[in-house]
mmCIF entry with sequence, helices, sheets and N, C-alpha, C, O atoms, coordinates in Angstrom:
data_MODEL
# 
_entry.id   MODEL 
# 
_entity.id                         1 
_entity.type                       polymer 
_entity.pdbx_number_of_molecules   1 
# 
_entity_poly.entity_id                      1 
_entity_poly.type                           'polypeptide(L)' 
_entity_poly.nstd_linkage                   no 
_entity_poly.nstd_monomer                   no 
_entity_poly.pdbx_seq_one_letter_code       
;(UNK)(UNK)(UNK)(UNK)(UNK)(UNK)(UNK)(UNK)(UNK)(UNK)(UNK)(UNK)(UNK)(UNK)(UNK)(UNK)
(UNK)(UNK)(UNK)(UNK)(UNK)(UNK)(UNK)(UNK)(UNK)(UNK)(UNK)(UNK)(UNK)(UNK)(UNK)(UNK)
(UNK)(UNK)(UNK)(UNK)(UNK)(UNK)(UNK)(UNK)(UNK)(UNK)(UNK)(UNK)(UNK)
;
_entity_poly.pdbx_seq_one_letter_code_can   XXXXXXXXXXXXXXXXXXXXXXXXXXXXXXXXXXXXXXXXXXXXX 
_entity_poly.pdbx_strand_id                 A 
# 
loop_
_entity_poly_seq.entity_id 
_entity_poly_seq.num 
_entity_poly_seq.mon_id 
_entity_poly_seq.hetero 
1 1  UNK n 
1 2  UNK n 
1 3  UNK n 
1 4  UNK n 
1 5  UNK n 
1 6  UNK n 
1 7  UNK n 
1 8  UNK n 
1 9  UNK n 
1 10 UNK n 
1 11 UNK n 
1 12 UNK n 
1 13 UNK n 
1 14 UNK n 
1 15 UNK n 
1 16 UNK n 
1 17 UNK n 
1 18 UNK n 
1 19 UNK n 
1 20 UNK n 
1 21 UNK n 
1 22 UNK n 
1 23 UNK n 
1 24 UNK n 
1 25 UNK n 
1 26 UNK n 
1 27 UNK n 
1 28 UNK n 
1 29 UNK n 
1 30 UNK n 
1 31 UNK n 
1 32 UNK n 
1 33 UNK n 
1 34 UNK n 
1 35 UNK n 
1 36 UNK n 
1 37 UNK n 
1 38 UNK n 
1 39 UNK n 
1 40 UNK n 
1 41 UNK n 
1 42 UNK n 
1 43 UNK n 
1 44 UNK n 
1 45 UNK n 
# 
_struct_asym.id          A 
_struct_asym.entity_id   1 
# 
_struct_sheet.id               AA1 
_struct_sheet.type             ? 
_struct_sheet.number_strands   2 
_struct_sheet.details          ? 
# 
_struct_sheet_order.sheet_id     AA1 
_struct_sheet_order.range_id_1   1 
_struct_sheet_order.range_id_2   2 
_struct_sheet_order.offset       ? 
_struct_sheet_order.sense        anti-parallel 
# 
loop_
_struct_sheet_range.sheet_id 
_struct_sheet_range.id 
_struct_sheet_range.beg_label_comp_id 
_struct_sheet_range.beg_label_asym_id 
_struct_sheet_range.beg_label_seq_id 
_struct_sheet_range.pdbx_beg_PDB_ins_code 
_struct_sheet_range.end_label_comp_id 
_struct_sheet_range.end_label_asym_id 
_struct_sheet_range.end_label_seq_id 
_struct_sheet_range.pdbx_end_PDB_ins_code 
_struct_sheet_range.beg_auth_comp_id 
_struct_sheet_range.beg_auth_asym_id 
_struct_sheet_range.beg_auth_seq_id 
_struct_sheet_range.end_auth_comp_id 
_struct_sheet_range.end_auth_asym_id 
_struct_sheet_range.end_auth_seq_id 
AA1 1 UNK A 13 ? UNK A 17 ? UNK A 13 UNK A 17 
AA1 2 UNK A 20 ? UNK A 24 ? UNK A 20 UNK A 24 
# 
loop_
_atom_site.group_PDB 
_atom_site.id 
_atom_site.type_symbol 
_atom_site.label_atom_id 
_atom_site.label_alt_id 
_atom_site.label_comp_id 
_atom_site.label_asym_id 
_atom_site.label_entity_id 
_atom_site.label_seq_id 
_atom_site.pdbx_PDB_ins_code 
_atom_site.Cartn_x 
_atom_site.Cartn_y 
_atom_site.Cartn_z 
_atom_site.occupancy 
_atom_site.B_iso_or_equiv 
_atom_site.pdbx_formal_charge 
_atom_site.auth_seq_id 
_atom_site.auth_comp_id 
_atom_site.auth_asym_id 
_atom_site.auth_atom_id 
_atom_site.pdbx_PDB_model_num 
ATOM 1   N N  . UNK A 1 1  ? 1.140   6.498   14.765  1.00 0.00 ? 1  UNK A N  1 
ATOM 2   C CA . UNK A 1 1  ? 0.221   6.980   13.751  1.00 0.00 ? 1  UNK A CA 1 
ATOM 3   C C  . UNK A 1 1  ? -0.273  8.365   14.153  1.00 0.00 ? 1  UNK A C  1 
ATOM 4   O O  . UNK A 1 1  ? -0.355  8.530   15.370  1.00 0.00 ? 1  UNK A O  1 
ATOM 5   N N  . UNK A 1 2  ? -0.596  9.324   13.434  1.00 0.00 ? 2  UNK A N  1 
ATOM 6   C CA . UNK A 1 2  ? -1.082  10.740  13.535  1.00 0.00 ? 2  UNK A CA 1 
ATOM 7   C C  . UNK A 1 2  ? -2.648  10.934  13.337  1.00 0.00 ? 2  UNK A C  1 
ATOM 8   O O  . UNK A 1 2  ? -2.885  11.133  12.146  1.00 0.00 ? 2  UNK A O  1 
ATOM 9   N N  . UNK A 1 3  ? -3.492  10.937  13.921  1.00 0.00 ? 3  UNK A N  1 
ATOM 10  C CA . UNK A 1 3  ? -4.681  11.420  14.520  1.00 0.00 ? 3  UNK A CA 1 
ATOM 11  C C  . UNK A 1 3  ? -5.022  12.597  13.629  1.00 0.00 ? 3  UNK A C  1 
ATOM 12  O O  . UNK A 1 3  ? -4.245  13.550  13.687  1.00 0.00 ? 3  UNK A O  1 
ATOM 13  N N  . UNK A 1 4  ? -6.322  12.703  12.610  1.00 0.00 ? 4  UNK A N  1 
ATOM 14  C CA . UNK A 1 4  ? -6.926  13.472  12.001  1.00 0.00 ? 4  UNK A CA 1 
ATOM 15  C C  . UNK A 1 4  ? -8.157  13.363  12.527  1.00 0.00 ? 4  UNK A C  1 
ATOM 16  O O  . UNK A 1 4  ? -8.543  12.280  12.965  1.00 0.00 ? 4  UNK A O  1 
ATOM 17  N N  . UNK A 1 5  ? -9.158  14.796  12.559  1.00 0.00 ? 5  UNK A N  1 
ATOM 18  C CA . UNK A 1 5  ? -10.103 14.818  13.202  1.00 0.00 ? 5  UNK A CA 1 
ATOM 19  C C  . UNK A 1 5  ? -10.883 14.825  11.841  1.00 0.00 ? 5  UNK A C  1 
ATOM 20  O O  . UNK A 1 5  ? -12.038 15.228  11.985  1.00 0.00 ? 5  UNK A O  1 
ATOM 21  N N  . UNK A 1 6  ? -10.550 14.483  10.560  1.00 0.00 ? 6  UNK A N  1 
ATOM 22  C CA . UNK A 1 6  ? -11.583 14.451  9.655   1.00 0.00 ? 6  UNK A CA 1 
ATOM 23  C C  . UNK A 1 6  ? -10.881 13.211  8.554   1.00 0.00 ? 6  UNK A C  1 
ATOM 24  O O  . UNK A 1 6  ? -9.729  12.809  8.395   1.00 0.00 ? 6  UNK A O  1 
ATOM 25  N N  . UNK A 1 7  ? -12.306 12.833  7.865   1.00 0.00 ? 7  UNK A N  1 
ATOM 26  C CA . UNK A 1 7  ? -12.317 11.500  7.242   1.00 0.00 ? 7  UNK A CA 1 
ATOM 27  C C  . UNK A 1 7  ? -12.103 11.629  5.470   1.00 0.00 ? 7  UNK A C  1 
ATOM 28  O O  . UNK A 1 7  ? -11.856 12.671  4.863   1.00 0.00 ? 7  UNK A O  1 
ATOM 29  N N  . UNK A 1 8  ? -12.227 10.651  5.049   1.00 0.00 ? 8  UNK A N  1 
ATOM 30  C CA . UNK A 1 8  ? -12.615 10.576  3.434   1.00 0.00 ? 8  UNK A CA 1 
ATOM 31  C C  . UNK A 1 8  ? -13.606 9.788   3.153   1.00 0.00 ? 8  UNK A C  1 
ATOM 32  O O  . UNK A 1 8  ? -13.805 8.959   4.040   1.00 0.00 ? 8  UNK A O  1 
ATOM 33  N N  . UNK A 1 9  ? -14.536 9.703   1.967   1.00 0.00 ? 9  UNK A N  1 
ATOM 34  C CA . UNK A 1 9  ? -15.574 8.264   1.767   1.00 0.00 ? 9  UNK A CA 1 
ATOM 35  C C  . UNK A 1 9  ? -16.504 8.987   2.819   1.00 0.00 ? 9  UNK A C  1 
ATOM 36  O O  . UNK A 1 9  ? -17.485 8.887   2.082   1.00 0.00 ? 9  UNK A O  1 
ATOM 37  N N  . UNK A 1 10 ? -16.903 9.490   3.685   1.00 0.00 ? 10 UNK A N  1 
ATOM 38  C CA . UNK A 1 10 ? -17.644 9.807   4.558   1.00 0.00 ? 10 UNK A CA 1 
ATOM 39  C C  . UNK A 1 10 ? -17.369 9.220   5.279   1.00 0.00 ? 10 UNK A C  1 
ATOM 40  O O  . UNK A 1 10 ? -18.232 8.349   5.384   1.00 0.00 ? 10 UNK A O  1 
ATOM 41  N N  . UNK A 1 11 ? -16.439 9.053   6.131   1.00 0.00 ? 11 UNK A N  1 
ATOM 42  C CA . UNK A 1 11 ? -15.678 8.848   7.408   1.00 0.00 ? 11 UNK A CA 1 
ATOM 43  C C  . UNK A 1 11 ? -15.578 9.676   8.646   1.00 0.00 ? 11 UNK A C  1 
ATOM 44  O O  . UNK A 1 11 ? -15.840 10.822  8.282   1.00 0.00 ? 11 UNK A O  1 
ATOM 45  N N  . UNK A 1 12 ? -15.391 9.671   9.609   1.00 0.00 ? 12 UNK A N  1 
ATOM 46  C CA . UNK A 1 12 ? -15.427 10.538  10.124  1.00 0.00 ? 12 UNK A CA 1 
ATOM 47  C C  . UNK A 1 12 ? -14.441 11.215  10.686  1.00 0.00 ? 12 UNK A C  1 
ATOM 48  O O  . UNK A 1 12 ? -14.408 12.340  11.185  1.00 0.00 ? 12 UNK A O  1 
ATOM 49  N N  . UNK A 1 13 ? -13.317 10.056  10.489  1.00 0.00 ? 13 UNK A N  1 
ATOM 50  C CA . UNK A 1 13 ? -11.752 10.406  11.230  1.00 0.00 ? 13 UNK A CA 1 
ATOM 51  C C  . UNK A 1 13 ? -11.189 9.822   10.482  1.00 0.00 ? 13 UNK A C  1 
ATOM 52  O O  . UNK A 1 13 ? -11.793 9.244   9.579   1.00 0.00 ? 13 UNK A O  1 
ATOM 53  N N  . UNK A 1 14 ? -9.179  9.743   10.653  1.00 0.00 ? 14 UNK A N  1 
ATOM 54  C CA . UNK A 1 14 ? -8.462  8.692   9.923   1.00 0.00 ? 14 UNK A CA 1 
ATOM 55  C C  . UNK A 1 14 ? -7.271  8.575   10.717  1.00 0.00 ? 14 UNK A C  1 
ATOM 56  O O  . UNK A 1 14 ? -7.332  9.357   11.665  1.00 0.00 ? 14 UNK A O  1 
ATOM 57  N N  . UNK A 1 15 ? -6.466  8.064   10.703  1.00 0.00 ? 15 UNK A N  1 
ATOM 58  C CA . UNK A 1 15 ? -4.707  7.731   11.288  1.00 0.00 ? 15 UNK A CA 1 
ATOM 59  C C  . UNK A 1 15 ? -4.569  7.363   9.929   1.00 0.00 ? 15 UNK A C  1 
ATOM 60  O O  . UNK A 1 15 ? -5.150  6.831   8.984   1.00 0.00 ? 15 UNK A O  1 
ATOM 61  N N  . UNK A 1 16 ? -3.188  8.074   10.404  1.00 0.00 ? 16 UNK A N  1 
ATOM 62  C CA . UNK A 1 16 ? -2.090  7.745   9.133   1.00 0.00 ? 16 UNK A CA 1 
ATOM 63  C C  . UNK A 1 16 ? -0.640  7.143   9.408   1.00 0.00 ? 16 UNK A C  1 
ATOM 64  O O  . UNK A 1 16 ? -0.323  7.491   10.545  1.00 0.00 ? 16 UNK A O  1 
ATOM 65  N N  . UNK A 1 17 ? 0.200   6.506   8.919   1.00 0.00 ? 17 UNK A N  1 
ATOM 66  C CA . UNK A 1 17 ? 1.309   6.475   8.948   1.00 0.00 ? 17 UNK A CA 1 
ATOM 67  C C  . UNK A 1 17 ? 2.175   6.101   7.646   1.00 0.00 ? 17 UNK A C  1 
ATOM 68  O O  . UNK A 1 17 ? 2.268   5.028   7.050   1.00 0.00 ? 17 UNK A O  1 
ATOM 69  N N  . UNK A 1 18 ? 2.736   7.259   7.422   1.00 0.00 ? 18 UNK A N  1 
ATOM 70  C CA . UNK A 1 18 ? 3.340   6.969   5.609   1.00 0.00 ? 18 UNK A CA 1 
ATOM 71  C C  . UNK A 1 18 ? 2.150   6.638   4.653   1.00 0.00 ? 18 UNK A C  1 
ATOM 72  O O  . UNK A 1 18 ? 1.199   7.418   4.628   1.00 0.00 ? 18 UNK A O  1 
ATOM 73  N N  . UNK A 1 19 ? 2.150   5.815   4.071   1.00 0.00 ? 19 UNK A N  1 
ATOM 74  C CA . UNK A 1 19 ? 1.053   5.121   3.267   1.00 0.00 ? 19 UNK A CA 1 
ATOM 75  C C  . UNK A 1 19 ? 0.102   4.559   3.359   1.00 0.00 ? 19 UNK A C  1 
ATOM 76  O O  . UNK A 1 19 ? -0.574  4.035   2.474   1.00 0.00 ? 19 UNK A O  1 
ATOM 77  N N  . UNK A 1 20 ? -0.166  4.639   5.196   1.00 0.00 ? 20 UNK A N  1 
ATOM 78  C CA . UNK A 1 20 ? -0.833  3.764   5.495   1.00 0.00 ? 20 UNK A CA 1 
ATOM 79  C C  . UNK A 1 20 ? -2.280  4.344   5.961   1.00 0.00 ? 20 UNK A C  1 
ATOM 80  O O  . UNK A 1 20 ? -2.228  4.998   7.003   1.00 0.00 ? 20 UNK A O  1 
ATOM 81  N N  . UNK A 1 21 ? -3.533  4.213   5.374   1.00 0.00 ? 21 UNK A N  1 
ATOM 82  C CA . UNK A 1 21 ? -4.429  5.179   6.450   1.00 0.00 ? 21 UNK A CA 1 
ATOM 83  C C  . UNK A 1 21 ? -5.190  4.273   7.501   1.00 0.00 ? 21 UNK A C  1 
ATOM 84  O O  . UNK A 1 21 ? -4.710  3.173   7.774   1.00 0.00 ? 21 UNK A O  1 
ATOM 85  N N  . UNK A 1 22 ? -6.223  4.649   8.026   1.00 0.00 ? 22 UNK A N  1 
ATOM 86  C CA . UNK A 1 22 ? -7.464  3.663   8.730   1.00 0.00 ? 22 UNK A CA 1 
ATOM 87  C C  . UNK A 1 22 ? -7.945  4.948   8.847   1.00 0.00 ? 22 UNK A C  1 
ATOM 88  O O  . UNK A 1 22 ? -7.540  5.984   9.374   1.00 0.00 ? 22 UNK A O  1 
ATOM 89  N N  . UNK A 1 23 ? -9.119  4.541   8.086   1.00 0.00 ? 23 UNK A N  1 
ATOM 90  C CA . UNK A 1 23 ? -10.603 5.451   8.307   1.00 0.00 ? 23 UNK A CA 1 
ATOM 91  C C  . UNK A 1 23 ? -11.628 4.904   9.305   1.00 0.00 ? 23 UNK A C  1 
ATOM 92  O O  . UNK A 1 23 ? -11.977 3.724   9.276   1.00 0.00 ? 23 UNK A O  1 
ATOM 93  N N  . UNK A 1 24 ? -12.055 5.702   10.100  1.00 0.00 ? 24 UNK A N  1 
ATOM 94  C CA . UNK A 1 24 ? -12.658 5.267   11.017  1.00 0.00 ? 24 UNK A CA 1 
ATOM 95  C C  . UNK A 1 24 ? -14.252 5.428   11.135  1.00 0.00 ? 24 UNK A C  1 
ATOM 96  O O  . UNK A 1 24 ? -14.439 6.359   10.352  1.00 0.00 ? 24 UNK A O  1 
ATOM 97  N N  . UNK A 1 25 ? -15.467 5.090   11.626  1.00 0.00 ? 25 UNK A N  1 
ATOM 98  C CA . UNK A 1 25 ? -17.058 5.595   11.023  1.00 0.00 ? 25 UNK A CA 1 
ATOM 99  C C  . UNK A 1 25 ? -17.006 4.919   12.813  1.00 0.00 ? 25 UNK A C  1 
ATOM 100 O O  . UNK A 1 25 ? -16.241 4.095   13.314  1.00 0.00 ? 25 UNK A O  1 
ATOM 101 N N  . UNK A 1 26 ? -18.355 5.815   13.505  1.00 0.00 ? 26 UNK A N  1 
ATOM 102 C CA . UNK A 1 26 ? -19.151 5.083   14.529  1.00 0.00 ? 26 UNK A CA 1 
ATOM 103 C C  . UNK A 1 26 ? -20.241 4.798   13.954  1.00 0.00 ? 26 UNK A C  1 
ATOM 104 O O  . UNK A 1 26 ? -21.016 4.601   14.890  1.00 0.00 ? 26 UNK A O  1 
ATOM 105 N N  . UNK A 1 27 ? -20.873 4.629   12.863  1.00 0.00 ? 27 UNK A N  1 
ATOM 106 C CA . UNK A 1 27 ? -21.351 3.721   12.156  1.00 0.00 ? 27 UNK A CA 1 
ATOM 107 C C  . UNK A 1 27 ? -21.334 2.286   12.223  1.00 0.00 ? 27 UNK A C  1 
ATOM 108 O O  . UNK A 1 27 ? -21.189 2.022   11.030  1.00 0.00 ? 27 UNK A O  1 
ATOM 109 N N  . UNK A 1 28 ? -21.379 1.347   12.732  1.00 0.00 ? 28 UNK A N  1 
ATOM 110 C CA . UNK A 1 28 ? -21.138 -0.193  12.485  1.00 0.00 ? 28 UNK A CA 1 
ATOM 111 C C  . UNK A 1 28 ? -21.380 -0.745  11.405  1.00 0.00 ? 28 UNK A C  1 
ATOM 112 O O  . UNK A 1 28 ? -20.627 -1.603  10.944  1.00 0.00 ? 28 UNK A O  1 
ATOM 113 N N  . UNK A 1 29 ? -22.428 -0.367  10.835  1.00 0.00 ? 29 UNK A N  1 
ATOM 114 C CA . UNK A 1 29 ? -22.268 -0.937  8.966   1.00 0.00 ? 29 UNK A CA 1 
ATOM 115 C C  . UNK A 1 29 ? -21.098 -0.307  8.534   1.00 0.00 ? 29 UNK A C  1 
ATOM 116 O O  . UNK A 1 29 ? -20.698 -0.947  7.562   1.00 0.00 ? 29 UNK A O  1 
ATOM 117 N N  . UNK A 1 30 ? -20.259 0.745   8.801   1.00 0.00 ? 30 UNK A N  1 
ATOM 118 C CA . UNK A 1 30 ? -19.379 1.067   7.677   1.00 0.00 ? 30 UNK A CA 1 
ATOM 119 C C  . UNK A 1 30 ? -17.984 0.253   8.500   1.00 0.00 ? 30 UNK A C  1 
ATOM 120 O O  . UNK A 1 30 ? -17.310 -0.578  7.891   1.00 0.00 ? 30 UNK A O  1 
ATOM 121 N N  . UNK A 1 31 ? -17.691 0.642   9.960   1.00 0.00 ? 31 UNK A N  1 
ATOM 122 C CA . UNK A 1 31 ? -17.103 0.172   10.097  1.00 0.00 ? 31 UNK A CA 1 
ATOM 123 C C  . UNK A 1 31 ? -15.571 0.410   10.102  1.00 0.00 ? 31 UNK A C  1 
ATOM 124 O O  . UNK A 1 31 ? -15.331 1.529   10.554  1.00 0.00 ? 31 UNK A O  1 
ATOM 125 N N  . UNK A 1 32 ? -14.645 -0.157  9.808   1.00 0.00 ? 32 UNK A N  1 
ATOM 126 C CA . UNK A 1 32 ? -12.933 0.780   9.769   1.00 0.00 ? 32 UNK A CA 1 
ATOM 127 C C  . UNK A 1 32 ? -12.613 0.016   8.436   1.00 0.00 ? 32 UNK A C  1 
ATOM 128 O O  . UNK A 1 32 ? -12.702 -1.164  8.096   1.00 0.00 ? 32 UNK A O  1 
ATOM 129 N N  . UNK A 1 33 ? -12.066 1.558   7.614   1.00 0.00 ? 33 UNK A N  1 
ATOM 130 C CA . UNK A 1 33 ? -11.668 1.175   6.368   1.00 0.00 ? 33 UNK A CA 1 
ATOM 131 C C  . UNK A 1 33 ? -9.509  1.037   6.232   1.00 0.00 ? 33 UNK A C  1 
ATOM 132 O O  . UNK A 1 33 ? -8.764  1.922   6.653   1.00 0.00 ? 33 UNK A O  1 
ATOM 133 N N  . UNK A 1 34 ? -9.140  0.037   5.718   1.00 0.00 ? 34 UNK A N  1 
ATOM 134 C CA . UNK A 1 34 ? -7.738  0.060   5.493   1.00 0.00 ? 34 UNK A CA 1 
ATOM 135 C C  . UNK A 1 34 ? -7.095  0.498   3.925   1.00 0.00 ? 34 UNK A C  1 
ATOM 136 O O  . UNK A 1 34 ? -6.984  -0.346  3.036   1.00 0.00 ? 34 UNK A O  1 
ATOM 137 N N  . UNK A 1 35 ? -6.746  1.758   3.765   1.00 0.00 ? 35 UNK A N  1 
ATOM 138 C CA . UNK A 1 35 ? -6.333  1.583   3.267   1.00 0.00 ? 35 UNK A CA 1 
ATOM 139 C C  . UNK A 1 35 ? -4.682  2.049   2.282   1.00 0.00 ? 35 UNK A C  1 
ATOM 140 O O  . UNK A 1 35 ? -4.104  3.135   2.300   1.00 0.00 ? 35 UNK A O  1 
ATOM 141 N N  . UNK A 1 36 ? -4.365  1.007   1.649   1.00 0.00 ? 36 UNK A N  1 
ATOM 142 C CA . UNK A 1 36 ? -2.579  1.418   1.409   1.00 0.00 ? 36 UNK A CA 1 
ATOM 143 C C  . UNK A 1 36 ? -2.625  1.881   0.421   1.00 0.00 ? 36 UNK A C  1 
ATOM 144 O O  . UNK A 1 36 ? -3.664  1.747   -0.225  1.00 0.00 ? 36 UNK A O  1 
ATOM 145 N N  . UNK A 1 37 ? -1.626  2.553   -0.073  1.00 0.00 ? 37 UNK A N  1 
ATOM 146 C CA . UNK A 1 37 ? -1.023  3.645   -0.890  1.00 0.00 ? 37 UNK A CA 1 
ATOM 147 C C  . UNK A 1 37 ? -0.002  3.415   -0.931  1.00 0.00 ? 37 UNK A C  1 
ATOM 148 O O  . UNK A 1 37 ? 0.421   2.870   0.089   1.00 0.00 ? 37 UNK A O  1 
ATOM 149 N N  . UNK A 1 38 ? 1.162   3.692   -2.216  1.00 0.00 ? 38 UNK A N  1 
ATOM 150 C CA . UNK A 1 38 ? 2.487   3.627   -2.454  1.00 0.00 ? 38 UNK A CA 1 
ATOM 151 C C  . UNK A 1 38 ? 2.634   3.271   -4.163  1.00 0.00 ? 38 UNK A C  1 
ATOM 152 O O  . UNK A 1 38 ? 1.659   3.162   -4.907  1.00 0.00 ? 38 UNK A O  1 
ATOM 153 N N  . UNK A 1 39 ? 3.830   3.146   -4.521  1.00 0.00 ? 39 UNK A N  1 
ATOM 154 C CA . UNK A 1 39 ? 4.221   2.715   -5.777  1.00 0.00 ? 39 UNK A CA 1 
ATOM 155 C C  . UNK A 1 39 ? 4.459   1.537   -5.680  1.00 0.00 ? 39 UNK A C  1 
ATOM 156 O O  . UNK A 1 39 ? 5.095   1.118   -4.713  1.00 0.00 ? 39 UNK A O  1 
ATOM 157 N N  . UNK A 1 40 ? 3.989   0.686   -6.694  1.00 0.00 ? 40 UNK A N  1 
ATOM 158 C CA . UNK A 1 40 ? 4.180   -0.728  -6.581  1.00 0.00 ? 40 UNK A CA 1 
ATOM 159 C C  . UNK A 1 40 ? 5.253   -1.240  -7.285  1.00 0.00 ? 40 UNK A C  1 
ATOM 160 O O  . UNK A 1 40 ? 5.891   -0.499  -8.033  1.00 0.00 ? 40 UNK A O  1 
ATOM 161 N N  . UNK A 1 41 ? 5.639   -2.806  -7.102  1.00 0.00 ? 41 UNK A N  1 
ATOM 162 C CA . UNK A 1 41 ? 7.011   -3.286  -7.060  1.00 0.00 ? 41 UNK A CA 1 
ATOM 163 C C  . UNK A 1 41 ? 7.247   -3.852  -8.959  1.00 0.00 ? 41 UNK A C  1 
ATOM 164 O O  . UNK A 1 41 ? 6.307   -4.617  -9.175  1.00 0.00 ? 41 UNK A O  1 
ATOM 165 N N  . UNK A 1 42 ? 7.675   -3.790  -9.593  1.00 0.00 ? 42 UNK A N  1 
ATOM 166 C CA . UNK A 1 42 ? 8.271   -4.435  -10.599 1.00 0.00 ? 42 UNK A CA 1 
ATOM 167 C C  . UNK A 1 42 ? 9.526   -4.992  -10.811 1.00 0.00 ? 42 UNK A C  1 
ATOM 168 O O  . UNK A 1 42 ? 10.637  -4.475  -10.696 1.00 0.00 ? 42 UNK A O  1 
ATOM 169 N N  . UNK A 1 43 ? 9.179   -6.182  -11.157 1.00 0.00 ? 43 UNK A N  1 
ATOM 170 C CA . UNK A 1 43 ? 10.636  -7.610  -10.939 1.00 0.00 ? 43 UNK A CA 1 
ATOM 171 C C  . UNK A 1 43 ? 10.693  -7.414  -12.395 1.00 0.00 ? 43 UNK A C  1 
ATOM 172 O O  . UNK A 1 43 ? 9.656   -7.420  -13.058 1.00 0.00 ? 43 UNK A O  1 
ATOM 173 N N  . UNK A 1 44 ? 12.145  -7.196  -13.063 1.00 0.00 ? 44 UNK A N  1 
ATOM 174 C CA . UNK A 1 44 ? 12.761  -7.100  -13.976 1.00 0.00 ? 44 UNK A CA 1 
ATOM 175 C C  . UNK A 1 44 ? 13.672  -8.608  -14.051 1.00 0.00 ? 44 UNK A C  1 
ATOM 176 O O  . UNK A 1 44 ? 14.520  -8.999  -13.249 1.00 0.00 ? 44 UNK A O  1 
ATOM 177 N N  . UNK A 1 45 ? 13.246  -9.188  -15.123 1.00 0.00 ? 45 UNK A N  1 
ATOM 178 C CA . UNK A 1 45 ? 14.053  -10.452 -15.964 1.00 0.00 ? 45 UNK A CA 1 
ATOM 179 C C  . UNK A 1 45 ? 14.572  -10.355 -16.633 1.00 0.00 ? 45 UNK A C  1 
ATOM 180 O O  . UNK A 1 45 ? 15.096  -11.339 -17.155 1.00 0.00 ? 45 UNK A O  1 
# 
């Protein structure tokens, strides 16, 4: 994962990998946020 020294949401940091983030807070109410990104799947019948 790749190491950003700045956040989103008021975060303070994030890792990424592809689609993947984790936002990070030294906050304990906020806590570590997950979250995914991508195009989602459609099953054709």
């Amino acid at each position: 994962m790749i190491h950003e020294d700045y956040g989103f949401y008021s975060y303070t940091e994030h890792y990424v990998l592809g689609e993947v983030f984790v936002l990070t807070s030294p906050d304990k109410e906020k806590g570590t946020l997950l979250e995914l990104k991508g195009k989602s799947c459609q099953l054709g019948i």
